[in-house]
N, C-alpha and C positions, 0 to 999 in steps of 0.2 A: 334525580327522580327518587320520589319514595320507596321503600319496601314496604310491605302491605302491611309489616306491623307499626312501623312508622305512620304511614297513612291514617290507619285506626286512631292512633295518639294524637294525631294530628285534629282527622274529623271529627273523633268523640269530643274533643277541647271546644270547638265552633257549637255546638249543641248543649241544648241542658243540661244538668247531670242527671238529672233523673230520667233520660231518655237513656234507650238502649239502643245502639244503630247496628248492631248486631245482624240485623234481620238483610241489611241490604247491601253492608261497607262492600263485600266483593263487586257488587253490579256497580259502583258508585267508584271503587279503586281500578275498575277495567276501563270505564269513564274516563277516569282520569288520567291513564297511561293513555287513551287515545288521543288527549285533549293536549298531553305536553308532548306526544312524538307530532303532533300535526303544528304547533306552536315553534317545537326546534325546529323543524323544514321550514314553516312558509311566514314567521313573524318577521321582523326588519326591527323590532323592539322585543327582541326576548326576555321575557319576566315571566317566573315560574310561580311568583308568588299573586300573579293575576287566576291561576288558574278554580283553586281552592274558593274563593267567592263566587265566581263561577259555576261552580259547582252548588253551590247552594241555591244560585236560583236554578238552575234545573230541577235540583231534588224539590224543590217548591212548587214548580211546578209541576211533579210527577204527581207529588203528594196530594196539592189540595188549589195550585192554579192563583192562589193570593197575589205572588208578585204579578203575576199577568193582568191581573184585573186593575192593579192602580198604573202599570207602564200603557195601559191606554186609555182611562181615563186620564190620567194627567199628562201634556205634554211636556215639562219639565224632566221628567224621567227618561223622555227618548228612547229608542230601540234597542233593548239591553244588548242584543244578541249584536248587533251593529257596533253600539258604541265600542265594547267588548273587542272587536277583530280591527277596528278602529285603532284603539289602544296599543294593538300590537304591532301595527303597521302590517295589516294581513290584505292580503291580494284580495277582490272579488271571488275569486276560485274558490279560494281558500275557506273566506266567508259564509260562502254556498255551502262547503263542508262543513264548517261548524255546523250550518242550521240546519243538515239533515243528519248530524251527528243525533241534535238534540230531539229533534221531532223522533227518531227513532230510539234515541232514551225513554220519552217519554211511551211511546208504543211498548218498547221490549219488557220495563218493569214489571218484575211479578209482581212485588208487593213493595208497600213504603211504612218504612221503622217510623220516619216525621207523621206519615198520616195516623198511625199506630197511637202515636204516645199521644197527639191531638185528640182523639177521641176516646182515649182512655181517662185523661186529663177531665175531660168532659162529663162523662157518664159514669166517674167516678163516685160522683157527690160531694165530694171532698173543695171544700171552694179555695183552700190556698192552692189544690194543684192545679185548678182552671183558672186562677185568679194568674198564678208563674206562669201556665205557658201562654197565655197572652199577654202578661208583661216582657215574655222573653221573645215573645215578636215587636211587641213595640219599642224594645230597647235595641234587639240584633238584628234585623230586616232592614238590610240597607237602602231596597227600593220604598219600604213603607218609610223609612227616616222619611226620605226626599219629598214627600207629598204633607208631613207634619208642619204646622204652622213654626214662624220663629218662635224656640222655647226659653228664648231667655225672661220671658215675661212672667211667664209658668214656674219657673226654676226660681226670679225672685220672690213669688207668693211664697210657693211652700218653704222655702229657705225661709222667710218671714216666722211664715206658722207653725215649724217643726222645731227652726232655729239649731238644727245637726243634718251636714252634709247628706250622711249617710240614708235618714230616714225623710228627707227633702229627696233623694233621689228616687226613692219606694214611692212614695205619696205622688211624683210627678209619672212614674211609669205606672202606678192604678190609674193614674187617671185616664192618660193615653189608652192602654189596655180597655177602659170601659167607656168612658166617656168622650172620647175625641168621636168625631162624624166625618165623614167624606165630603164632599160638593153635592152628595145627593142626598146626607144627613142619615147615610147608612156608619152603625160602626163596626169595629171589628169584628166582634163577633157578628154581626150583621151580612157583613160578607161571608165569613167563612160558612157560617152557615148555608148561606143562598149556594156555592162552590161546592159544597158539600152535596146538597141537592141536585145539581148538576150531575155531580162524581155518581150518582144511582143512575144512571143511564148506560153507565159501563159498565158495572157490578150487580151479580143478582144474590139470591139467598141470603146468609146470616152476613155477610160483608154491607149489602145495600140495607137491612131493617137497621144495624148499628147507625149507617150514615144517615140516615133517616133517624133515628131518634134520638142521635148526637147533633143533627140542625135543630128539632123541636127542643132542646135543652137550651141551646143557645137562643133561639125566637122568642126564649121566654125571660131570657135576664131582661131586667130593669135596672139600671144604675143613676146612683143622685149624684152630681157633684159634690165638690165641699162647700159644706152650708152648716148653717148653729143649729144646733140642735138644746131640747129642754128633758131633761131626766122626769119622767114621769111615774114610773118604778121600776126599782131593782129585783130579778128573780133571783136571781144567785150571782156568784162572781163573775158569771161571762155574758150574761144573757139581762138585756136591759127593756124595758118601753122607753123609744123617744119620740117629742112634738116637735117637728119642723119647725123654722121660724115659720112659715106661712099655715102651719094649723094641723096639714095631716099629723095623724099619728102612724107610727112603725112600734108595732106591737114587736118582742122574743128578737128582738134585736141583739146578734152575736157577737160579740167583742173577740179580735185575735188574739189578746191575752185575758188572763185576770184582773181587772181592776180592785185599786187594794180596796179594802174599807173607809177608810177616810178618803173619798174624793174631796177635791181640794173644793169642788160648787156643783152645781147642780145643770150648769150650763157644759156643753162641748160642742169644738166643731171634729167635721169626719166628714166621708164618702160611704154612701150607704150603696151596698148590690142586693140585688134580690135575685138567688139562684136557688134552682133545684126546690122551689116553696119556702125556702128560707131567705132572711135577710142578713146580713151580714155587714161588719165595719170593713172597708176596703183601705186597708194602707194604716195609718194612724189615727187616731183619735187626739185632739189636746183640748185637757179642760180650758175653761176659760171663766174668767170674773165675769159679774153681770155688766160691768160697763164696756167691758170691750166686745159686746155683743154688737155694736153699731156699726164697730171698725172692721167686723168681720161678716158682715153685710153680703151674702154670697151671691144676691142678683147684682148688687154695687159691684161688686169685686168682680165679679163674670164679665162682666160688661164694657169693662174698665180694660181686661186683659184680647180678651176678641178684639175689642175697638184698636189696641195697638198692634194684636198679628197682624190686621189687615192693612193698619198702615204700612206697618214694616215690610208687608207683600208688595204692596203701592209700588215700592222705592227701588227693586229689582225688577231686573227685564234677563231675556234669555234669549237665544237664537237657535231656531229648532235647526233641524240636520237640510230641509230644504231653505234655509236663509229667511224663516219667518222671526222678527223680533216679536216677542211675548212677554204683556205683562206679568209676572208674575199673581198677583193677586187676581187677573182674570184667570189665570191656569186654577189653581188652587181654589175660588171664592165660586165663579162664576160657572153657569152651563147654558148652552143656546137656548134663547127662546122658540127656535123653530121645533118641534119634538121631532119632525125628519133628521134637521142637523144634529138635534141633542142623542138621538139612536145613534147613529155613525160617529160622533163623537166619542160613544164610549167603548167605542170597538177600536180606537185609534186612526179612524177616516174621517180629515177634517178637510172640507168643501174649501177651504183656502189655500189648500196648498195640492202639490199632485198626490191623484187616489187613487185607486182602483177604478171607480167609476170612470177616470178618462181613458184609461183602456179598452171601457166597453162602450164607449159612444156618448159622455157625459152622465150628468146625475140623474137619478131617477125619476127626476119631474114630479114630484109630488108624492110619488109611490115607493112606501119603505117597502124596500126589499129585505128580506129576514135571510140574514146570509148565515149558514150553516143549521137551518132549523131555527 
């Protein structure tokens, strides 16, 4: 087991560097003495190295509820808290413990360092440090991996268009971070925001106007894909006007570096955000010749890469914890068309397999019932 400055080196390493977990590592390190004296007693597969990821979705969901929102919308993700005790070969009992371990984590937190540096990030104005910490959920969020399409399609585009490992992997986690959608066509910051807003029902004074006006920050990004863009003018070294291929204009368009003086044409492709009233290059920009303007066709190229996640979803299946096989691509693509099943669906009660509702005498016959408010 750890000692708590070990632990510290430990947890600070799992987190951004420019977060400070300062604010909560004790409540988080007494967690976790709990979690490996309950794990050495009642596991049949002791691993201490299960514990630490574990921990992260708790603190997730102290913080801001993210992992929860995609482990019931998608059934692929399955019941972390299950699979988890699962893993370890833990008793029923046992498991019961776990999850009033956690539901009383989640009560006793005073405060959370993760929701801290999130809405700092945010209301900062500063777009590389909300631009990193939502790449640094879309790169380290093990339950958000599990619900992202196959990215090898993704990873050969911008390997294409970067043409350097390093800066193909940036360009693929902007784009995650801003432009991937859910099954409900929410993105990231689309959830967290809407969680956020949630989170003010527990919080009042200057804690609840912050979360409130760190979702209205995020309700107002706009992100483009990668698409060509046409040099319209230059104001100074960072700051440009460009014309989409399809016409609009993006006037004081930010570039993350200097661009030298001789650009090499007057064409580029990039990922445009629009935060905080400003617009910004998300990830990389690469000029480009007038003729490879065709090759780089970004409703072509979109369409092209969608069309094979989906197949490549097609091609996998999964078996949930009650023995339902699932396509993937319905898990990930698809949502009921009844709006009764499609609510219960995203709470993790789904009408084909056992619910809740069979405990209370069947389904609700027509009438959503709104469980929890």
């Amino acid at each position: 087991m750890y000692t708590i400055d070990q632990f510290k080196s430990q947890w600070k390493s799992l987190h951004h560097p420019s977060m400070s977990v300062d604010g909560d590592v004790a409540f988080f390190y007494q967690l976790y003495g709990r979690l490996y004296r309950l794990v050495g007693q009642e596991a049949r597969c002791f691993d201490s190295h299960r514990i630490l990821p574990f921990l992260l979705y708790i603190e997730n969901t102290v913080a801001v509820g993210l992992d929860g929102v995609y482990e019931y919308r998608y059934r692929c993700v399955g019941d972390v808290e299950s699979s988890w005790c699962d893993g370890l070969g833990m008793s029923a009992k046992a498991g019961s413990e776990v999850h009033n371990l956690v539901g009383k984590a989640v009560t006793d937190a005073k405060c959370s360092a993760l929701r801290q540096w999130m809405v700092e990030s945010v209301l900062s104005g500063d777009f590389i440090r909300l631009s990193e910490m939502l790449a640094w959920f879309a790169r380290e969020d093990r339950i958000l991996r599990q619900v992202f399409p196959d990215l090898r399609y993704r990873k050969a585009m911008f390997m294409r268009f970067v043409g350097k490992r390093l800066g193909s992997k940036k360009m693929l986690w902007a784009d995650l971070a801003f432009n991937w959608r859910d099954k409900h066509g929410y993105s990231l910051a689309d959830t967290i925001a809407k969680e956020f807003r949630y989170e003010t029902s527990f919080v009042d004074g200057r804690e609840k106007a912050l979360l409130m006006e760190t979702a209205e920050m995020l309700d107002a990004i706009h992100a483009e894909r990668l698409d060509t863009y046409t040099v319209l003018e230059r104001k100074d070294e960072r700051t440009f006007a460009l014309r989409h291929r399809d016409g609009r204009v993006f006037h004081d368009v930010i570039f993350p570096t200097p661009a030298p003086q001789d650009v090499p044409s007057l064409y580029l492709a990039a990922q445009l955000v629009t935060y905080n009233n400003k617009t910004y290059i998300s990830g990389s920009a690469v000029w480009l010749d007038e003729e490879d303007l065709p090759v780089w066709n970004g409703e072509t190229v979109w369409h092209g890469i969608l069309k094979k996640e989906q197949e490549a979803a097609r091609n996998i299946y999964f078996t949930t914890a009650f023995g339902k096989r699932i396509n993937l691509y319905e898990d990930l693509y698809t949502v009921p068309s009844d709006p009764e099943e499609a609510y219960y669906a995203d709470m993790g009660i789904y009408f084909d397999e056992p619910n809740i509702f069979d405990f209370l005498g069947g389904r609700p016959n027509g009438r959503v019932i709104y469980l929890g408010g």
